[in-house]
mmCIF file of the N, C-alpha and C atoms, coordinates in Angstrom:
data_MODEL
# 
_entry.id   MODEL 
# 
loop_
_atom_site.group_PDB 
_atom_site.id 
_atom_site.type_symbol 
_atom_site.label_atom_id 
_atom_site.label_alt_id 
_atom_site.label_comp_id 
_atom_site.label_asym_id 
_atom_site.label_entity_id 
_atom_site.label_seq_id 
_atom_site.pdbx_PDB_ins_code 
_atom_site.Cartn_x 
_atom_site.Cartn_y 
_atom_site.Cartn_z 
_atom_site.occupancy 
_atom_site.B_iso_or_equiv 
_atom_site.pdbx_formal_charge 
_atom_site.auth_seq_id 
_atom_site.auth_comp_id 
_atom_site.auth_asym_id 
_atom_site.auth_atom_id 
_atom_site.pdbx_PDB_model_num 
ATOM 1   N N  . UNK A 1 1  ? 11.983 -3.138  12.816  1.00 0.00 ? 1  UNK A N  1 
ATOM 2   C CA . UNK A 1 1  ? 10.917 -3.435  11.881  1.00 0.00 ? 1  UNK A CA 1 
ATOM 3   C C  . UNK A 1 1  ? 11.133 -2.620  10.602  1.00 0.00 ? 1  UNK A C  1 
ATOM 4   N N  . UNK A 1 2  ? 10.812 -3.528  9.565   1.00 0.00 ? 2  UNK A N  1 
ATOM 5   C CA . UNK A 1 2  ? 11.130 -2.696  8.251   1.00 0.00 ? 2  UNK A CA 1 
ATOM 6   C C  . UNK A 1 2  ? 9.970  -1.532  7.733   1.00 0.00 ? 2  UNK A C  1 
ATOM 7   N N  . UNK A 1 3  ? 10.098 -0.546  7.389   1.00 0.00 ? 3  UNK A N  1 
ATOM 8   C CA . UNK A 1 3  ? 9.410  0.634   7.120   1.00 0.00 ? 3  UNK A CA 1 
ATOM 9   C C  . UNK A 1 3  ? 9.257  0.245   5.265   1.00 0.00 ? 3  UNK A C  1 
ATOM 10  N N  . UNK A 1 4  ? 7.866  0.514   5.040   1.00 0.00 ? 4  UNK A N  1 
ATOM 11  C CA . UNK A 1 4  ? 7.803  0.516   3.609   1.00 0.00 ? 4  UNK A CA 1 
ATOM 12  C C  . UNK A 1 4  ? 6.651  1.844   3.546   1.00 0.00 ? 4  UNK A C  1 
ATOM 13  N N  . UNK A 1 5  ? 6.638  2.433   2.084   1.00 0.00 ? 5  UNK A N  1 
ATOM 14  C CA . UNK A 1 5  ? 6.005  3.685   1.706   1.00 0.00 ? 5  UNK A CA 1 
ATOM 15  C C  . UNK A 1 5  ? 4.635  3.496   1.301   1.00 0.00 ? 5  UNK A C  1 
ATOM 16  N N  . UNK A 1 6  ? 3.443  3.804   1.867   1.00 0.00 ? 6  UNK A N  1 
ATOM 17  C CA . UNK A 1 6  ? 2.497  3.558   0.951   1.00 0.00 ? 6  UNK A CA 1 
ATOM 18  C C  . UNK A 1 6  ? 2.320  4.656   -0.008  1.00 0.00 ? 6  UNK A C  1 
ATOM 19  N N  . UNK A 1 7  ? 1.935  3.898   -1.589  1.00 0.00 ? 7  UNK A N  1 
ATOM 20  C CA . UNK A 1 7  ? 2.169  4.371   -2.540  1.00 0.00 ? 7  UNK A CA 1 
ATOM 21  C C  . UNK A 1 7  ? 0.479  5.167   -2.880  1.00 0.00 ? 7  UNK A C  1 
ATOM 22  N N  . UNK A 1 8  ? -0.304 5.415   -1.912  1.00 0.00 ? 8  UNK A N  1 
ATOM 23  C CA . UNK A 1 8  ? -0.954 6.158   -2.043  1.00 0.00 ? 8  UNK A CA 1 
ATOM 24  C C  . UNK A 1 8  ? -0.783 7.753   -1.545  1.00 0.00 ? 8  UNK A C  1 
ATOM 25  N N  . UNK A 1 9  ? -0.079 7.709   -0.126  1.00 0.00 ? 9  UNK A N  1 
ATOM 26  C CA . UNK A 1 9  ? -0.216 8.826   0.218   1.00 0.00 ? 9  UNK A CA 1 
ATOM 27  C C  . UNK A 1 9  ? 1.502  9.428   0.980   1.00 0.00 ? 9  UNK A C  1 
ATOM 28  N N  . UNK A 1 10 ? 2.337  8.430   1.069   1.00 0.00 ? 10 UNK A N  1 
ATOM 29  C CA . UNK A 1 10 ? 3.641  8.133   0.806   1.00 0.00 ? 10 UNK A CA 1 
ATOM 30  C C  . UNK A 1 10 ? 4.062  8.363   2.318   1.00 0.00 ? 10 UNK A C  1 
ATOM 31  N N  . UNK A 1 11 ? 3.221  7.870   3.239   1.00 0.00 ? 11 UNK A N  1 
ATOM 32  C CA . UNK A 1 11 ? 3.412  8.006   4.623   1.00 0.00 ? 11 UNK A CA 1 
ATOM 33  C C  . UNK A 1 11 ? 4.313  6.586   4.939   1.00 0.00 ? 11 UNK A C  1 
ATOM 34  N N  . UNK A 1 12 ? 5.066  6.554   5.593   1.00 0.00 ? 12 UNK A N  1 
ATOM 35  C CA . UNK A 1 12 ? 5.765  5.233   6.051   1.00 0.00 ? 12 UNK A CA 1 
ATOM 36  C C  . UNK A 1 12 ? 4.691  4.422   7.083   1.00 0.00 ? 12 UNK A C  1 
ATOM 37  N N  . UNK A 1 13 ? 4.971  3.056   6.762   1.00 0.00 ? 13 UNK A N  1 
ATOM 38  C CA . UNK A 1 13 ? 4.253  2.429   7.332   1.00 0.00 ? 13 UNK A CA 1 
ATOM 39  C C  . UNK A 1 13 ? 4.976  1.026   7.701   1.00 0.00 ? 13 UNK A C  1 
ATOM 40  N N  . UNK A 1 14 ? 4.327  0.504   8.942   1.00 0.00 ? 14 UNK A N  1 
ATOM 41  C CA . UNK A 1 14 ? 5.266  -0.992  9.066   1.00 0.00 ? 14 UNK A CA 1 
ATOM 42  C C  . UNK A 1 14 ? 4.589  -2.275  8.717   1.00 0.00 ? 14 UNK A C  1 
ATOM 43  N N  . UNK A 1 15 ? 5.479  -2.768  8.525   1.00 0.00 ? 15 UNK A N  1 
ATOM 44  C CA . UNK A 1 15 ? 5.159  -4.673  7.879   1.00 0.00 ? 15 UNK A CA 1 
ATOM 45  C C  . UNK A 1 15 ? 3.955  -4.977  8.771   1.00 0.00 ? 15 UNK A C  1 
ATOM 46  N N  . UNK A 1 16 ? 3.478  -4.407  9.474   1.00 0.00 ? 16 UNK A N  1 
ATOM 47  C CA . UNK A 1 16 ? 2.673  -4.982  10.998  1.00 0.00 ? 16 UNK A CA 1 
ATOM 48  C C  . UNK A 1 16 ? 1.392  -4.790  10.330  1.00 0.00 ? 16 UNK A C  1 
ATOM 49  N N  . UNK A 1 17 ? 0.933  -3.576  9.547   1.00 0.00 ? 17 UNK A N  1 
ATOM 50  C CA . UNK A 1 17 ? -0.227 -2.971  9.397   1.00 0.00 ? 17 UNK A CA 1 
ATOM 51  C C  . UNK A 1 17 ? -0.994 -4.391  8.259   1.00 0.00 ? 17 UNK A C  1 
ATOM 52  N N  . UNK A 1 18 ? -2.470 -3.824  9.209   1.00 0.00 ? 18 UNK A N  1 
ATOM 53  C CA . UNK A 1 18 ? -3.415 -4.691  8.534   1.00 0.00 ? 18 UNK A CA 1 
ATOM 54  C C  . UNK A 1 18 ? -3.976 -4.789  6.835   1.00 0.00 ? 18 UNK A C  1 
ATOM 55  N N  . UNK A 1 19 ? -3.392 -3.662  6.418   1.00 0.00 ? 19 UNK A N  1 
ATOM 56  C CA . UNK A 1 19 ? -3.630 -2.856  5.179   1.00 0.00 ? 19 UNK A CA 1 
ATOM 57  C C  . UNK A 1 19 ? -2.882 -3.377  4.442   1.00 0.00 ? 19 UNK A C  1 
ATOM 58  N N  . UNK A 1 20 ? -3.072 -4.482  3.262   1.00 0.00 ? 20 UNK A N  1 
ATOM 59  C CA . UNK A 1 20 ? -1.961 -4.621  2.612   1.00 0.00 ? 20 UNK A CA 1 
ATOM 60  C C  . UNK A 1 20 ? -2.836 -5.350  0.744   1.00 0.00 ? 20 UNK A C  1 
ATOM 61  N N  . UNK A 1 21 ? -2.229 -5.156  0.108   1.00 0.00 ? 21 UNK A N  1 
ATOM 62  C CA . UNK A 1 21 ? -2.853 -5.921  -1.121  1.00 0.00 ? 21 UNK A CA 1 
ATOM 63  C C  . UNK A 1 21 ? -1.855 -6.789  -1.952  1.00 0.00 ? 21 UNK A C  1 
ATOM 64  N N  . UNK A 1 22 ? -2.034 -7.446  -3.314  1.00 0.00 ? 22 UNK A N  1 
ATOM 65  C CA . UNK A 1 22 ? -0.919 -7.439  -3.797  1.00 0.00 ? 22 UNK A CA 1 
ATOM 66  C C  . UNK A 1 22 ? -1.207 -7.524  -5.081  1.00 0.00 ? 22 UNK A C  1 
ATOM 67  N N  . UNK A 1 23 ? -0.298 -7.053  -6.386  1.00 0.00 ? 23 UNK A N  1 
ATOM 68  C CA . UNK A 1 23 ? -0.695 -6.699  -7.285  1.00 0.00 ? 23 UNK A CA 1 
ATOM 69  C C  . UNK A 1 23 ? 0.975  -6.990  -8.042  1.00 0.00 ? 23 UNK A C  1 
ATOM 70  N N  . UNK A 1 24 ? 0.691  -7.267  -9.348  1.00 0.00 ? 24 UNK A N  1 
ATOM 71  C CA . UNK A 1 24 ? 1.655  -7.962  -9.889  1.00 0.00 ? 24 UNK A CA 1 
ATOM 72  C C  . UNK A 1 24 ? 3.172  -8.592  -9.251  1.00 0.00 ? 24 UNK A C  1 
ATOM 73  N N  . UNK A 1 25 ? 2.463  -9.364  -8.219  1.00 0.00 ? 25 UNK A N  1 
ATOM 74  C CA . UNK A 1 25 ? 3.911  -10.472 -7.687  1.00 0.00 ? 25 UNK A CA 1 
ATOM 75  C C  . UNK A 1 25 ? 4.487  -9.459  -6.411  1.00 0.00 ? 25 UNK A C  1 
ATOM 76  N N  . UNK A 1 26 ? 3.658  -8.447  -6.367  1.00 0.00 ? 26 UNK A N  1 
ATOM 77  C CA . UNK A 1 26 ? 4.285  -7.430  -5.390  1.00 0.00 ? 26 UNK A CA 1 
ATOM 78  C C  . UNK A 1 26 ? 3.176  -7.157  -4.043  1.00 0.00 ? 26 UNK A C  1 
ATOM 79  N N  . UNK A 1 27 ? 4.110  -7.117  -2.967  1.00 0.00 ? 27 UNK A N  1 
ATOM 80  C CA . UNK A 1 27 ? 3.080  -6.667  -1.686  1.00 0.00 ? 27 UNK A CA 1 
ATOM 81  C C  . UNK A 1 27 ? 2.908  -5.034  -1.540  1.00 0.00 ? 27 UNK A C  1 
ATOM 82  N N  . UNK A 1 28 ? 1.819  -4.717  -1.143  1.00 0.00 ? 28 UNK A N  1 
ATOM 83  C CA . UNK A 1 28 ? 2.324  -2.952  -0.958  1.00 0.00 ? 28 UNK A CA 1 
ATOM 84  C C  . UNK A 1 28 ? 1.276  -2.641  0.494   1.00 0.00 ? 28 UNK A C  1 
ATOM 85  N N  . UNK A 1 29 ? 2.062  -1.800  1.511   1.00 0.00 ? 29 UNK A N  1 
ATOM 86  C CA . UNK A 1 29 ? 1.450  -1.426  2.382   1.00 0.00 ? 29 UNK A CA 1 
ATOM 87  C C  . UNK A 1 29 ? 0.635  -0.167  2.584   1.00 0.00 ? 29 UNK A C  1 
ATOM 88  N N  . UNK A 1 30 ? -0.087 -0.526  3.437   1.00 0.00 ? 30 UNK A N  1 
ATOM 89  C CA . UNK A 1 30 ? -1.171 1.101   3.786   1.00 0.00 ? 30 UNK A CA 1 
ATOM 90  C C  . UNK A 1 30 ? -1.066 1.421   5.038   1.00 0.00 ? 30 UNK A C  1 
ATOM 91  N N  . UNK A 1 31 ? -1.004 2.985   5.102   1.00 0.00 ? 31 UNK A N  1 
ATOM 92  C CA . UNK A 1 31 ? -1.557 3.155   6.403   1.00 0.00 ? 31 UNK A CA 1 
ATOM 93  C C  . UNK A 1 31 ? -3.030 3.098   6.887   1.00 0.00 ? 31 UNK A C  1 
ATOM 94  N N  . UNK A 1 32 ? -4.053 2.976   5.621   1.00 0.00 ? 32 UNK A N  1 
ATOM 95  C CA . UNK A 1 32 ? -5.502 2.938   6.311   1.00 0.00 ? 32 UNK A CA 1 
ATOM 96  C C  . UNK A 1 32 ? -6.333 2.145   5.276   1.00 0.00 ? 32 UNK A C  1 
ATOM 97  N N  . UNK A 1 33 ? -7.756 1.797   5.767   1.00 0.00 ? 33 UNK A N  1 
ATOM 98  C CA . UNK A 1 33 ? -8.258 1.147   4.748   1.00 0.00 ? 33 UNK A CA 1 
ATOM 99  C C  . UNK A 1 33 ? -8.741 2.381   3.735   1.00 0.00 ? 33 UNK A C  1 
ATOM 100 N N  . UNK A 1 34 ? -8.835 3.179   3.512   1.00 0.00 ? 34 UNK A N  1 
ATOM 101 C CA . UNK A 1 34 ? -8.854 4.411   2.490   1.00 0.00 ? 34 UNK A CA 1 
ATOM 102 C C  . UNK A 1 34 ? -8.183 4.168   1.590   1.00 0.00 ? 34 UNK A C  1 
ATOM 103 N N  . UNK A 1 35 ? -6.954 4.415   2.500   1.00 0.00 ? 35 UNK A N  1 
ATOM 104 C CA . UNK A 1 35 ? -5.749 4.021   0.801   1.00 0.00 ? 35 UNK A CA 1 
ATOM 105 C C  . UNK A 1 35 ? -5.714 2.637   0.470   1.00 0.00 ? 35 UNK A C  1 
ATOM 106 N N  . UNK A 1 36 ? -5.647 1.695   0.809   1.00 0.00 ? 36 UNK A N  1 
ATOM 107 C CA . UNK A 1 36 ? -5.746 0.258   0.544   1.00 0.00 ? 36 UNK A CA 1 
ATOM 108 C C  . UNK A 1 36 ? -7.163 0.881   -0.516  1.00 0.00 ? 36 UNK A C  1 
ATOM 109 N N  . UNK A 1 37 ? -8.688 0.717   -0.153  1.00 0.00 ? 37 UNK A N  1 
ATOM 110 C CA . UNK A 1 37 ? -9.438 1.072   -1.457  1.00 0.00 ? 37 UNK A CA 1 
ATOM 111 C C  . UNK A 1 37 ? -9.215 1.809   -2.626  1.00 0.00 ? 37 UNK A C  1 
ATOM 112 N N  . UNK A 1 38 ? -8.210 2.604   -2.430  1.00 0.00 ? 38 UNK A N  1 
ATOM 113 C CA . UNK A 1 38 ? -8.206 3.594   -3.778  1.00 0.00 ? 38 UNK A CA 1 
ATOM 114 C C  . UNK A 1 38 ? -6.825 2.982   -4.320  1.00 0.00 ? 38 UNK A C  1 
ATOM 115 N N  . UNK A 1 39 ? -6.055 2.403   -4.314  1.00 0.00 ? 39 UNK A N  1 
ATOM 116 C CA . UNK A 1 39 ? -4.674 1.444   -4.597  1.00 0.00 ? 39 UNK A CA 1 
ATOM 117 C C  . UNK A 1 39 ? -5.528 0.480   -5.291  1.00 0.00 ? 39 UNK A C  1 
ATOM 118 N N  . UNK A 1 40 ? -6.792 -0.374  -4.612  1.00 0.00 ? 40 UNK A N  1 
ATOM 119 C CA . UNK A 1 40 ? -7.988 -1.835  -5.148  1.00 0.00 ? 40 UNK A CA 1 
ATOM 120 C C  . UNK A 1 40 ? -8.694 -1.599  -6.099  1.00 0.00 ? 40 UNK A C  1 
ATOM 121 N N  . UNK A 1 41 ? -9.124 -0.020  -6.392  1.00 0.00 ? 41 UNK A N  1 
ATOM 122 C CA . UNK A 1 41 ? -9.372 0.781   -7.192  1.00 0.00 ? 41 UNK A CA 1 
ATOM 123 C C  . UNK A 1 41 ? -9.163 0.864   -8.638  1.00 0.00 ? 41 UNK A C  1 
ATOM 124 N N  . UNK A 1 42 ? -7.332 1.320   -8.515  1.00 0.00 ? 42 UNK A N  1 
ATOM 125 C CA . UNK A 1 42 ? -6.821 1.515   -9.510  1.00 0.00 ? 42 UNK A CA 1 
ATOM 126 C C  . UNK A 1 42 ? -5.417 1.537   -9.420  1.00 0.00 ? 42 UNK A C  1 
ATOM 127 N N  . UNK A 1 43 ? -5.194 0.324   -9.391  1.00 0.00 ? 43 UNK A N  1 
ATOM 128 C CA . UNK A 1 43 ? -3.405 -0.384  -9.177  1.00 0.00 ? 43 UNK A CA 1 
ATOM 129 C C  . UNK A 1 43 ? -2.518 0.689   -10.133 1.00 0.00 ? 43 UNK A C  1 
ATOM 130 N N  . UNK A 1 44 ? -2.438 0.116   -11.388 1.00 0.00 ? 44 UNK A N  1 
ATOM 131 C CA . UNK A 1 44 ? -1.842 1.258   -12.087 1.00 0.00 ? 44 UNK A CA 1 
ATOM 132 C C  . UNK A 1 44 ? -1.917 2.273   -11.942 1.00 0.00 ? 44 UNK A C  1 
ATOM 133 N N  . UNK A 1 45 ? -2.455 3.618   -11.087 1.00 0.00 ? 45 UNK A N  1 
ATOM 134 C CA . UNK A 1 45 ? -2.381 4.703   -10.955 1.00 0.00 ? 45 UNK A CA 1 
ATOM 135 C C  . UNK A 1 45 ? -1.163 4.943   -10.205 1.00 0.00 ? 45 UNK A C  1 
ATOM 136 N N  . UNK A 1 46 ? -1.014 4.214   -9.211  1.00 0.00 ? 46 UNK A N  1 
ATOM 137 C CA . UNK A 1 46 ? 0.239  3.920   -8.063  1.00 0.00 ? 46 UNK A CA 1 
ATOM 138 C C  . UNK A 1 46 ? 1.102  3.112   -8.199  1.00 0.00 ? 46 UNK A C  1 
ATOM 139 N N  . UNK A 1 47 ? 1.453  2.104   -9.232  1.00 0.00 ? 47 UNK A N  1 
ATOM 140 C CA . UNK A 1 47 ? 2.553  1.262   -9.307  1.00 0.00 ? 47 UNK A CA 1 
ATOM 141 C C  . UNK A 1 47 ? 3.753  1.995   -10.193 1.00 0.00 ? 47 UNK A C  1 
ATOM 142 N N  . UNK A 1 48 ? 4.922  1.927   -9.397  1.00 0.00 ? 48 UNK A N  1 
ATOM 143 C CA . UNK A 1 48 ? 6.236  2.975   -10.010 1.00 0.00 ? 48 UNK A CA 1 
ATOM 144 C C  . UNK A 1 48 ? 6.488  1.520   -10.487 1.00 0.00 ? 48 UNK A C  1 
# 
C-alpha cells in the first residue's frame, strides 16, 4: 500500500484512510479528522 504524508502534521498515512480532501486537482491524506479540518480551513497554509 502506498504511504503518502499528511501535510498537516507530516505523519505517514495510507491510501485507505477516511480523511482525505482535494484542493487544486490534488488529493491529500490525513491521519485524523483534526487535520483534514485545519488543511479545509486553510489549504494554502499547507500546499508545497
Amino acid at each position: 500500500m502506498k504511504k503518502y504524508e499528511d501535510v498537516v502534521c507530516g505523519m505517514k498515512v495510507g491510501e485507505d484512510t477516511p480523511y482525505t480532501s482535494e484542493y487544486g486537482g490534488k488529493k491529500y491524506y490525513f491521519c485524523c479528522g483534526h487535520c483534514k479540518e485545519q488543511f479545509d480551513a486553510n489549504p494554502l497554509k499547507y500546499v508545497r
